[in-house]
N, C-alpha and C positions, 0 to 999 in steps of 0.2 A: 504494500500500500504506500504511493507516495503521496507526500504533504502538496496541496497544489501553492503556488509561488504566491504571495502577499505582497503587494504594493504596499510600502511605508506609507502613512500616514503623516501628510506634511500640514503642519498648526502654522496658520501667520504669526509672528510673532506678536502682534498686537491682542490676540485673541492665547496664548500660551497660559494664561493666568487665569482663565477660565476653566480649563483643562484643570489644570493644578489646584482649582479651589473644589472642584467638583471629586478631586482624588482624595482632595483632602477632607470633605465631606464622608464621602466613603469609608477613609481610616476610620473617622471618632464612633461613623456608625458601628466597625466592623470590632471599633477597640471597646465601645459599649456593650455589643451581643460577648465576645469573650468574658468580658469582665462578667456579666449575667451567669454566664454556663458558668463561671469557675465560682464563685457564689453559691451556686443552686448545686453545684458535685459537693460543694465544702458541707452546703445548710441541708443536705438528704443524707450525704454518704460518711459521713461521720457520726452523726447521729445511728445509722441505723446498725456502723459497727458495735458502739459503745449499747446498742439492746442488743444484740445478740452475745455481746458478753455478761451484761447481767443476767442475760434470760441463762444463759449458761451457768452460772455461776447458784442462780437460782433453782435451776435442775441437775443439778451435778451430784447431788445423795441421791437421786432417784435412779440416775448413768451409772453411778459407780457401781462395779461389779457385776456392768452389760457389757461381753466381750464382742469387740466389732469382728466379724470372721475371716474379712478379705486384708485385713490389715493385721490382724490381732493388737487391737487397744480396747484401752476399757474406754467404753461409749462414753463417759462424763468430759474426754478428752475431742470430740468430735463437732461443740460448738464452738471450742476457740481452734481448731485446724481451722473451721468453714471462717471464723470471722478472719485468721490471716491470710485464709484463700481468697475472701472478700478485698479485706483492701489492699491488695495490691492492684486493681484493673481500674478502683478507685483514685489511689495514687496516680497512676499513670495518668489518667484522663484528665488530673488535675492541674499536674505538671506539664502536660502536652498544650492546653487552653492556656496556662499561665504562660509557657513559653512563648503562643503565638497571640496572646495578649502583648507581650514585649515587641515581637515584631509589628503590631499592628502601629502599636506608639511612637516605636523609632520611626515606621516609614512616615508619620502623624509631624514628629519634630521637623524630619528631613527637609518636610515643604514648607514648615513655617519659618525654617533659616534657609529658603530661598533666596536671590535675592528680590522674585515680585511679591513676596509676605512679610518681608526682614523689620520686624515691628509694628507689623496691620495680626498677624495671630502667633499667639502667644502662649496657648490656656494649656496644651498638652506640656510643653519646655516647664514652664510652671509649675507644675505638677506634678512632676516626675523627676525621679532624681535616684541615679544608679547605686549610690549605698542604700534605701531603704527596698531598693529592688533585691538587690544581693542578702539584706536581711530575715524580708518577706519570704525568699526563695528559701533560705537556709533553717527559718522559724517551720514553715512548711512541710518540707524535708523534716525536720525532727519529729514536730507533731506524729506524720506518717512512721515515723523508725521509731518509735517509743509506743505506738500504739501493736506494729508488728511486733517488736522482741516481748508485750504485754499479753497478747494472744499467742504466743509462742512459748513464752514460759507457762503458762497457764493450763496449754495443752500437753507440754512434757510433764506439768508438775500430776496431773490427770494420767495421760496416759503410763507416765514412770507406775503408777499407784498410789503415791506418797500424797494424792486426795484424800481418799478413805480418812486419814489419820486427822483432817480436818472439818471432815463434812461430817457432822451428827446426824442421823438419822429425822426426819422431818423437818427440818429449821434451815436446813445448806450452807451454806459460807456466809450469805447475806444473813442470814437470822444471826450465826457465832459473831460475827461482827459488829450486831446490833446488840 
């Protein structure tokens, strides 16, 4: 399959800044819907790890001493594998938007340190500022890796058996701890 040949597209220069306010429209639209999605991954997919760890945590004297057959674990160990097989597709998808949330800004700035916008827009340069980006990224990142090594220990400390020794009988881990 060939690509058929494309005549460049020649802008008068008098009209070049139409073009470029119309891109730049675009960006703030394109850096708004990211910033949306990466919001709406943080305000669903966090939340609904942190229930599937309590709910676990809450059913784990009813799991303990249900042996899973394809793995062999004890079942009280199978709500936190599932929540850190959860967030990870969550992570990704956060980091993926956040990423191209950054690109949508940089291309956002590029045109407003043109030199047909160079002090007519402003508002992304403003706004934006590469240490609280590097921050944001790296607070993010932890959140994610503290919430994994938390459903990971939780599920070795289950699947080892070394549950039992804390879960009482009707009460679970949330009851001893209350």
């Amino acid at each position: 399959m060939t690509v058929p040949d494309i005549e460049p597209v020649t802008i008068p220069e008098g009209e070049r800044w139409k073009v470029q306010l119309e891109d730049w429209k675009m960006a703030k639209e394109r850096i708004n819907q990211f910033d949306q999605t990466v919001v709406r991954i943080r305000t669903t997919g966090i939340p609904i790890i942190l229930v599937i760890i309590g709910v676990g945590l809450t059913i784990a004297d009813r799991l303990t001493g249900v042996v899973v057959p394809v793995i062999s674990c004890n079942g009280a160990a199978l709500p936190f594998l599932f929540a850190a097989c959860y967030i990870l597709p969550v992570a990704l998808l956060d980091l993926v938007h956040y990423h191209m949330l950054l690109l949508a800004v940089e291309h956002a700035k590029s045109i407003e340190e043109s030199e047909s916008f160079q002090g007519l827009l402003g508002l992304t340069n403003r706004l934006t500022s590469k240490n609280l980006n590097v921050i944001h990224f790296l607070a993010t990142l932890l959140i994610y890796i503290l919430l994994f090594a938390l459903t990971l220990a939780l599920a070795f400390f289950f699947w080892t058996g070394a549950g039992p020794t804390l879960v009482q009988s009707g009460s679970g881990i949330i009851g001893n701890i209350l």
